[in-house]
C-alpha positions as CSV (number, residue, x, y, z in Angstrom):
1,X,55.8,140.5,87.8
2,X,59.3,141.8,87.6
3,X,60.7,138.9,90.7
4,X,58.6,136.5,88.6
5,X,60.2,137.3,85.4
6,X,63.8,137.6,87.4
7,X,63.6,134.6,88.9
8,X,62.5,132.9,86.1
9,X,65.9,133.5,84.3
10,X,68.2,132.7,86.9
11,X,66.1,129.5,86.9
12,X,66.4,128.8,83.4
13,X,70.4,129.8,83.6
14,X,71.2,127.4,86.7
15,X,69.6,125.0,84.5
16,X,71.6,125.2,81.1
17,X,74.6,125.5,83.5
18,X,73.5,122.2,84.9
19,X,73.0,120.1,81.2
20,X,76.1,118.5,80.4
21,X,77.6,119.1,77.1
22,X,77.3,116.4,74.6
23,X,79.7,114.1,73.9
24,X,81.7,114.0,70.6
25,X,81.7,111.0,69.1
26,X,82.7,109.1,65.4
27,X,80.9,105.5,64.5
28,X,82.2,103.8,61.1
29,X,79.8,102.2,58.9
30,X,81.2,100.3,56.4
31,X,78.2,99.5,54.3
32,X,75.5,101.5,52.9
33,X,73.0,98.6,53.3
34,X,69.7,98.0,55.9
35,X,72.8,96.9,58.0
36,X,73.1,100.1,59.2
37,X,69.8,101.4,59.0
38,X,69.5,101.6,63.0
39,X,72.4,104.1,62.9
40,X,70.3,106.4,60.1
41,X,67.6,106.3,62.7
42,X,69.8,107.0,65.9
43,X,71.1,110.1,63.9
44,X,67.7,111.2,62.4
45,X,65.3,110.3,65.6
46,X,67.5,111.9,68.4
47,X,68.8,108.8,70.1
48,X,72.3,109.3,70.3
49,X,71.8,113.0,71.4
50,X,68.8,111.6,74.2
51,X,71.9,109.5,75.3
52,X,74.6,112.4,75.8
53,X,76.6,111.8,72.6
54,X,77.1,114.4,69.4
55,X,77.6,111.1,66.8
56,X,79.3,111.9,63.4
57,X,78.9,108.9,61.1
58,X,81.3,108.4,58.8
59,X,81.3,105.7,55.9
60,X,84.8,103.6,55.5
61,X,84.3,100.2,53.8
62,X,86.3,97.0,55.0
63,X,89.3,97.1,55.9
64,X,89.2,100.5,56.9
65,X,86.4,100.4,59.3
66,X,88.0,98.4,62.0
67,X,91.3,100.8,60.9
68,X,89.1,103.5,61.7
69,X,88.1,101.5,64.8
70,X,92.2,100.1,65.9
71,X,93.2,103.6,65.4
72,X,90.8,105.4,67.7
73,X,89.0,107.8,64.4
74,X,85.8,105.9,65.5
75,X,84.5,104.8,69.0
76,X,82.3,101.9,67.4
77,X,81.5,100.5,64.3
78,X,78.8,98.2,63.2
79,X,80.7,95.1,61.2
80,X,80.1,91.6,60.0
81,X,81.2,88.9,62.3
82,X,83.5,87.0,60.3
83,X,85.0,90.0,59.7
84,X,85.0,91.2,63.2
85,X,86.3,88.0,64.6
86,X,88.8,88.0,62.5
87,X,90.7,90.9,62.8
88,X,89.9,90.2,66.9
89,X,92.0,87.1,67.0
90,X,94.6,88.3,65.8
91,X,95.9,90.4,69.1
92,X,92.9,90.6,71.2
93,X,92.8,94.2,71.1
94,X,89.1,94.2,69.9
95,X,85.7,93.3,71.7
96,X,81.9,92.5,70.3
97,X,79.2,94.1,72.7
98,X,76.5,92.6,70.9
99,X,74.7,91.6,68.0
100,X,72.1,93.9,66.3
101,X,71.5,92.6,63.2
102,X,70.5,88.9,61.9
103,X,71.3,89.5,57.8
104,X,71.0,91.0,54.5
105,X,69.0,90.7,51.7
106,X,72.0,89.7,49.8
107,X,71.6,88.0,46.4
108,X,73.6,85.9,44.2
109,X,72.9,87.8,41.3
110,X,74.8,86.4,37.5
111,X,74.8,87.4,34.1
112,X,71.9,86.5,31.9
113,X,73.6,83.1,30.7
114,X,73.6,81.7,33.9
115,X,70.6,79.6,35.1
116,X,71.9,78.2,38.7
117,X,74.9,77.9,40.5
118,X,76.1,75.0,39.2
119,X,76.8,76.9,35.9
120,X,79.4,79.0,37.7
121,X,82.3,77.0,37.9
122,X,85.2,78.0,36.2
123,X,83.3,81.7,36.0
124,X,84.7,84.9,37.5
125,X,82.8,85.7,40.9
126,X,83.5,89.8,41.7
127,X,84.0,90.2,45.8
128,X,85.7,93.9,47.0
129,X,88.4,91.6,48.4
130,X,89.5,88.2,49.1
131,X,88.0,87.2,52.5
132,X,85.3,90.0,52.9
133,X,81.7,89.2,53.6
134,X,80.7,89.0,49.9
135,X,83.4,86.5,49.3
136,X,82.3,84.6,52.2
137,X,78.6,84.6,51.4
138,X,79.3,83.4,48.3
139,X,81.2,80.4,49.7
140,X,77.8,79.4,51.7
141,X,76.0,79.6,48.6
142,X,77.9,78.1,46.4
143,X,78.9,75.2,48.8
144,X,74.9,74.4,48.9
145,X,75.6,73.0,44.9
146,X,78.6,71.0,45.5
147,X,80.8,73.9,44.5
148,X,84.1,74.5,46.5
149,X,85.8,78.1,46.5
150,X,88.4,77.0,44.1
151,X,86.0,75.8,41.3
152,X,85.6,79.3,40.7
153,X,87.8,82.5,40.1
154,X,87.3,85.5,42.1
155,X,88.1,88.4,41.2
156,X,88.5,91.7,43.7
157,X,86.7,94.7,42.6
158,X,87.7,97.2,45.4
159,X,84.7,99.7,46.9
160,X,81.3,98.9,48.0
161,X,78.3,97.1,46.6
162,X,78.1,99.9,43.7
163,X,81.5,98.5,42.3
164,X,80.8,94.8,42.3
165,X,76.9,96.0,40.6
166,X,79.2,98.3,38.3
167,X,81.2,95.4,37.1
168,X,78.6,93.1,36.9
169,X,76.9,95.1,34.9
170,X,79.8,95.8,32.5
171,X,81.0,92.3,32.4
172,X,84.1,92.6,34.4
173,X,82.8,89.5,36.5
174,X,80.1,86.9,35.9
175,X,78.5,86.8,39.0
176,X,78.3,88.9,42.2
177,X,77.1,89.3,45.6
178,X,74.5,92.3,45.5
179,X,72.6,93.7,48.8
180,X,69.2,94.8,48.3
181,X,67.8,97.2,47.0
182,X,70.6,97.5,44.4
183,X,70.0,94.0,43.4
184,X,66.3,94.5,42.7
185,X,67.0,97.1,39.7
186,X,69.6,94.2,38.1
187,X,66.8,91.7,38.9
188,X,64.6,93.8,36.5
189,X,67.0,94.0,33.6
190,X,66.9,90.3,33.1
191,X,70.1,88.9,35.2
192,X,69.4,86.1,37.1
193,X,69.4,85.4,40.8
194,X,71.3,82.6,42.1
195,X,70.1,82.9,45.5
196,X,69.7,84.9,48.5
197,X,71.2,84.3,52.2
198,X,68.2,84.9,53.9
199,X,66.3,82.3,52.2
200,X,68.3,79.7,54.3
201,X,68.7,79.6,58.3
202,X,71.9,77.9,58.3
203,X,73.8,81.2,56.8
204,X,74.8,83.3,59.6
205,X,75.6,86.9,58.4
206,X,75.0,88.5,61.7
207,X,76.5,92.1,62.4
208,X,78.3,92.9,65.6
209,X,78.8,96.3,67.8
210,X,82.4,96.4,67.5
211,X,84.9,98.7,69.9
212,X,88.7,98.4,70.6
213,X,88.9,97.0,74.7
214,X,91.1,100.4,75.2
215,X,88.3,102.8,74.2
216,X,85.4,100.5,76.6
217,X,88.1,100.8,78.8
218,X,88.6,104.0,78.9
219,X,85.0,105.0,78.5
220,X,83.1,102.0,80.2
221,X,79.7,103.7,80.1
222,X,79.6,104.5,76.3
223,X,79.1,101.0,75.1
224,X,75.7,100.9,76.8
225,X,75.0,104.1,75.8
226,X,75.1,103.4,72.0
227,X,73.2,99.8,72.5
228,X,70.5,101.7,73.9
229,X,70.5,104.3,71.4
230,X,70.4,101.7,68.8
231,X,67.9,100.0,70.6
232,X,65.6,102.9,70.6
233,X,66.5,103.1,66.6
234,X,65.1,99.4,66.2
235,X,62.0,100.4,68.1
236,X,61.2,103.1,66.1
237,X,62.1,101.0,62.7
238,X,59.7,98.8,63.9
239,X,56.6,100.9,65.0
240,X,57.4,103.9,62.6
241,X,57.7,102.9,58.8
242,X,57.1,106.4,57.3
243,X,59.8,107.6,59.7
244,X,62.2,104.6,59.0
245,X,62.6,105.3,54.9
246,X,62.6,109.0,55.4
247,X,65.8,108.4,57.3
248,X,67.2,105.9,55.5
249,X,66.8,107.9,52.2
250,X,68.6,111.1,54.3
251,X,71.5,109.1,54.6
252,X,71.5,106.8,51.1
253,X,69.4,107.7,48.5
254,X,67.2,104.3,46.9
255,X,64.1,104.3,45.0
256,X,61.4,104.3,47.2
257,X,59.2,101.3,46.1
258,X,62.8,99.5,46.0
259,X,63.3,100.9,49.7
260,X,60.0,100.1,50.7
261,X,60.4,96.5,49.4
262,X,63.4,96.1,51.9
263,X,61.6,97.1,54.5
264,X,58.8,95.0,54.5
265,X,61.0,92.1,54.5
266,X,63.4,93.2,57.2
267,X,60.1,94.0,59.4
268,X,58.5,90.5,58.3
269,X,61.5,88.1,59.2
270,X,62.4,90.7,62.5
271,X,65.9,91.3,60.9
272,X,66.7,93.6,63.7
273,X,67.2,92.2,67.4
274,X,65.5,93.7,69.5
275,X,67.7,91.6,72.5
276,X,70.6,91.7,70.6
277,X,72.7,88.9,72.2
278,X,75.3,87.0,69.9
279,X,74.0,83.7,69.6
280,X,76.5,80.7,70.1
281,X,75.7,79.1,66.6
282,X,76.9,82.0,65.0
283,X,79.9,82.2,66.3
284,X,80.6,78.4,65.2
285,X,79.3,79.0,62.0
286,X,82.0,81.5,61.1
287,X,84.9,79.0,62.4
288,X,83.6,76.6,60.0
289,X,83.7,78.5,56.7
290,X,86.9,80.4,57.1
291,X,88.4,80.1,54.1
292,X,92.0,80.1,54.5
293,X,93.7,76.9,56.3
294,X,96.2,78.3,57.9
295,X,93.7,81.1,59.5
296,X,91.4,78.9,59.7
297,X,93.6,76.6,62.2
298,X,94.4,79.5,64.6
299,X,91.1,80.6,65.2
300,X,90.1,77.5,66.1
301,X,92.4,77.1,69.0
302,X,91.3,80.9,70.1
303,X,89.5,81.5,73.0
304,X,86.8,84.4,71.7
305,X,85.0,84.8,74.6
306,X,87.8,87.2,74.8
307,X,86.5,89.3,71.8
308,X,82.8,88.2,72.0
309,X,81.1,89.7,75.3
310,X,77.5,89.5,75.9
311,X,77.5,90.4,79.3
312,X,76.5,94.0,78.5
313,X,73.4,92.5,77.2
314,X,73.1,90.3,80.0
315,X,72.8,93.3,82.4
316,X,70.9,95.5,80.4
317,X,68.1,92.7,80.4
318,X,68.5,92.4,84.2
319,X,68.3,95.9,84.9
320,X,64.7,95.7,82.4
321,X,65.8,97.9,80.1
322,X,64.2,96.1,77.4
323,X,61.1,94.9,78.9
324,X,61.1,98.9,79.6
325,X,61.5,99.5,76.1
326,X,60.0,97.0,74.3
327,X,56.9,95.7,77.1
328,X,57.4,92.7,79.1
329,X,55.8,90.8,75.7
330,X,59.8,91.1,75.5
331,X,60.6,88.8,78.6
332,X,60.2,85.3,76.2
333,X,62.8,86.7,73.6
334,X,64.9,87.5,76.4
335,X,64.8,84.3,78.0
336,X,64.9,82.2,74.8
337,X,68.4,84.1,73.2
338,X,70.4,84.2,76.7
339,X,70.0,80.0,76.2
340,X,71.4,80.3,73.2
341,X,74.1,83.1,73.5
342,X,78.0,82.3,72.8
343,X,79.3,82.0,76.2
């Protein structure tokens, strides 16, 4: 019993010698939104740690998640596209290894005087700055009434989706771009709701895995990893709803009929890619609504399949990582989005 028990240790010794340590690792978010619920899960189901990596998330809105990001404070973040591409243009430094993410519920939301869109020109629109998502949402909206982005006056509020709902609320602004489940509480109180980007197929609002080339570089393996723990994540949103809102509501506290809400029309529409490639329309979507001229003119002569790489996704299908994942029901997604991936 004794050799049994002996042997036994040294056994179990050899093998927490063997285990490799975890490793560190910091991921911006720059939203607190269902664009990042994948990471909530990753965190809350395991999936970083089943991949080798000790993830601390921490929460830096635009501009100072890619900051975060350019700087090396965070390995990864999860950012829009227009605002990824960009800040990638600008000195190539940056790289997209994928796209997670189709779009938010993100409403149009006005004061109670307002009736549709046409009704805000001339108004003040509230963005948190110039040029972010928000601003260029509201451009797609807007642009569906015959409004153009000088017809009204925008007017930056600084922080997060809170601020804008803040100054909404208190009449700072006359109109604002509100994610849900925020917006669903101002819905309630009587302000109207101009419209919402995911009621139309022709706004792209996709999300993007985005790392500096230096830190893929440098660490060529830990892209993949963090797809595939993300992957995992969308899995288990997907087949595990309880699960899903306990995490989110670990991370960013919502009411949970208002959470539950989200949820069921993020699972209904398939908001998260399972094969997350970058589709090409996307991509030319963005070029055509930049808002600035002169920006607008030198990213058009840019070549980003520098900054946009979906070969990672390319070889994580061959090597049947998702058909493993997902079942090889899986196989017709794959095929159908590599035809229409930005190459």
């Amino acid at each position: 019993m004794y050799r049994f028990f002996r042997v036994s240790c040294l056994l179990a010794i050899a093998h927490l010698g063997w285990a490799q340590p975890l490793q560190k690792i910091t991921i911006n978010y720059a939203t607190r939104t269902g664009q990042v619920w994948p990471l909530y899960i990753a965190k809350e189901g395991g999936y970083y740690q089943k991949y080798g990596l000790d993830a601390t998330l921490i929460f830096a809105i635009h501009p100072a998640g890619i900051a975060m990001v350019v700087g090396g404070e965070a390995v990864m973040t999860p950012y829009t596209l227009e605002q990824s591409m960009t800040a990638a243009y600008k000195d190539g430094s940056l790289v997209a290894l994928g796209s997670p993410f189709k779009k938010s519920l993100f409403a149009l939301m006005a004061n109670k005087s307002i009736t549709r869109i046409q009704d805000l020109k001339g108004k003040r629109i509230g963005v948190s700055q110039v040029g972010d998502a928000p601003y260029n949402y509201t451009n797609g909206l807007i642009a569906k009434a015959g409004l153009k982005q000088r017809d009204v006056q925008w007017v930056p509020t600084g922080g997060d989706v809170s601020t804008r709902a803040t100054a909404l609320l208190s009449g700072r602004v006359d109109a604002t771009m509100i994610t849900a489940p925020v917006y669903f509480k101002i819905e309630q109180e009587g302000y109207t709701n101009l419209g919402n980007i995911s009621d139309y197929e022709d706004i792209y609002a996709p999300s993007v895995y985005l790392f500096k080339k230096s830190t893929v570089a440098a660490n060529p393996k830990l892209p993949e990893l963090l797809v595939k723990a993300h992957a995992e994540a969308i899995k288990r949103f997907y087949d595990d709803k309880a699960f899903a809102l306990k995490a989110y509501q670990t991370w960013d506290k919502q009411d949970p009929a208002d959470l539950e809400r989200t949820y069921d029309h993020y699972s209904r529409v398939n908001t998260y890619e399972r094969v997350p490639y970058m589709p090409a329309a996307a991509v030319q979507y963005i070029l055509d609504h930049v808002a600035d001229p002169q920006i607008s003119a030198q990213m058009r002569v840019f070549d980003f399949r520098k900054v946009i790489d979906n070969s990672l996704v390319d070889r994580l299908v061959k090597e049947g990582f998702f058909e493993n994942l997902f079942g090889p029901g899986i196989k017709a997604e794959e095929d159908r989005k590599a035809k229409l991936a930005f190459r």
